[in-house]
C-alpha positions as CSV (number, residue, x, y, z in Angstrom):
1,X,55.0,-13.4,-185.9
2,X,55.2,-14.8,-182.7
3,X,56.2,-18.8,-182.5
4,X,54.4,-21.2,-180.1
5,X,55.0,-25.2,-179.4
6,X,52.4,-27.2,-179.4
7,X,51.1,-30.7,-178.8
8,X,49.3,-31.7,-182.4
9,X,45.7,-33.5,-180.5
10,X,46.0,-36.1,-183.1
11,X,50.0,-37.8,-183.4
12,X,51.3,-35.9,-180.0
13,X,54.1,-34.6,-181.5
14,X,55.2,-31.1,-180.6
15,X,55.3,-28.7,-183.7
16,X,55.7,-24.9,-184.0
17,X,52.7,-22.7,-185.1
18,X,53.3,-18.9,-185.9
19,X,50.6,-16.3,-184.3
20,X,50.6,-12.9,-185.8
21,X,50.6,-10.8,-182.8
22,X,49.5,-7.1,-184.4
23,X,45.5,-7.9,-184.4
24,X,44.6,-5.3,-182.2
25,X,42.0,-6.5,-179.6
26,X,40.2,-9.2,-182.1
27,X,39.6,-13.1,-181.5
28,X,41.2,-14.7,-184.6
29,X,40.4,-18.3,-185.3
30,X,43.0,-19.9,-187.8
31,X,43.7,-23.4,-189.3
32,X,46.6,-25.1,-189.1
33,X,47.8,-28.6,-191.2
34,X,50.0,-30.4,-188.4
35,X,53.7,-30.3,-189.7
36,X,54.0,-33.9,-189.2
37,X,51.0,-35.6,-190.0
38,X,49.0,-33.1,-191.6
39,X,46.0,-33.0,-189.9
40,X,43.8,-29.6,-189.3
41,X,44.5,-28.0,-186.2
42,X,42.2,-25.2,-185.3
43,X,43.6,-22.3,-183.0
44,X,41.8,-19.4,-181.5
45,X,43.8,-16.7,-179.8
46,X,43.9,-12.7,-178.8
47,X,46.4,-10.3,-178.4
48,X,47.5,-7.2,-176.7
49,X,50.1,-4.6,-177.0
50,X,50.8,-6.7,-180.1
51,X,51.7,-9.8,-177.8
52,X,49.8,-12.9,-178.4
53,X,47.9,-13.2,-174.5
54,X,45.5,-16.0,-174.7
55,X,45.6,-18.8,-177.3
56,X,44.0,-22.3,-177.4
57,X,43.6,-25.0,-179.9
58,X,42.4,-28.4,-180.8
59,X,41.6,-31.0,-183.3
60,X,38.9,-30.1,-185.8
61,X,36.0,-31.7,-184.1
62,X,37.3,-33.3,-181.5
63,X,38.9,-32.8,-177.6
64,X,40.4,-28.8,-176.7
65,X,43.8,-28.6,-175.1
């Protein structure tokens, strides 16, 4: 698993989120309750040579970051 901050798009606060890395070339989409206030974060990422490359996230229906 590879570890990531980010900035939850609903409370701001910045909480970890763990990426499984060994995907081969897929786009994964996952869903992720915010570790402080519990709301669903939805992230969509890719990997390579079992790095995590791209990644990007955001509130379930509302603004990307």
């Amino acid at each position: 698993m590879e570890e990531k901050i980010i900035t939850c798009p609903y409370c701001w606060e910045s909480i970890r989120v763990y990426l499984e890395p060994d995907i081969g070339d897929e786009k994964i989409t996952i869903t992720e309750d915010c570790s402080v206030c519990c709301r669903p974060i939805e992230l969509v990422y890719s990997a390579k040579d079992a790095q995590v490359k791209l990644y990007d996230y955001h509130a379930i229906g509302g603004n990307r970051f």
